[in-house]
C-alpha angles and dihedrals in degrees: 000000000000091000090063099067088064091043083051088059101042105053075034077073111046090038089063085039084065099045087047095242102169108155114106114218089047085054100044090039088057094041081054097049083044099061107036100045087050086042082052097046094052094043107049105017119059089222119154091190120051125169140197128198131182126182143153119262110177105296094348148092116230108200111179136178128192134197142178089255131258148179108014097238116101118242114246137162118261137169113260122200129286086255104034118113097200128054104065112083098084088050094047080055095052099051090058104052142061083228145016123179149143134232125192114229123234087236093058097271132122131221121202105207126189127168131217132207106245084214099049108249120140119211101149111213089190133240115317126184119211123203123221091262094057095040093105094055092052117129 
C-alpha cells in the first residue's frame, strides 16, 4: 500500500497537466492533499480499497479520498509535539486549503474531502463533517 501514495501523485500530476492546471500553489497544495489524506488512509483505516478523486468545481479544486471506514472517531487537525514525527499532516492540509471536511459513506466508508483555490489563494474555512444525508450537497 505504501507504493500507492507516490502512484497518486503521480497520475495527481498528469492529470493537472491535462486540465491545464498551471498555477503552483494550487499544484503543490493538491500533491500535498494527495499525500497526506492516502498516508492517512493506509495508516488509521484498515481499508484494502482507497480511492482519490480530483476534479474541477468553478474556481476550486475538489480533492477527495475515500476509504472502506474505520475508527469512529472523525479525522481532524491537531498540534503534535515538538518531537514527535507523526500528527501533522491534517494540520499541514488545512493550512493549504479554503476547506477541509469528511463525509461518512452510506456503505460504511468514509471520504476526506479539501478544496483548493484554482488560483491559489488560501482563505481556510476550517474542518467540516458532513453526515450521509448531506453528502450530495458537499462541496
Amino acid at each position: 500500500m505504501e507504493r500507492s501514495v507516490p502512484v497518486c501523485r503521480h497520475l495527481a500530476r498528469l492529470w493537472m497537466d491535462a486540465e491545464d492546471i498551471t498555477d503552483d500553489s494550487t499544484r503543490s497544495a493538491a500533491l500535498l492533499v494527495i499525500s497526506e489524506l492516502m498516508t492517512n488512509a493506509i495508516i488509521h483505516t484498515n481499508s484494502l480499497s482507497i480511492t482519490s478523486r480530483l476534479r474541477k468545481a468553478g474556481g476550486w479544486l475538489l480533492v477527495e479520498v475515500q476509504d472502506e471506514g474505520g475508527p469512529v472517531f472523525v479525522p481532524h487537525p491537531r498540534r503534535a509535539g515538538y518531537a514527535n514525527e507523526y500528527g501533522r499532516g491534517l494540520a499541514l492540509v488545512a493550512r493549504s486549503v479554503q476547506a477541509l471536511g469528511t463525509r461518512l459513506e452510506t456503505d460504511g466508508g468514509r471520504t476526506v474531502w479539501a478544496r483548493v483555490s484554482l488560483t491559489g489563494s488560501r482563505h481556510a474555512e476550517g474542518f467540516q463533517q458532513y453526515s450521509p444525508k448531506d453528502q450530495r450537497s458537499s462541496p
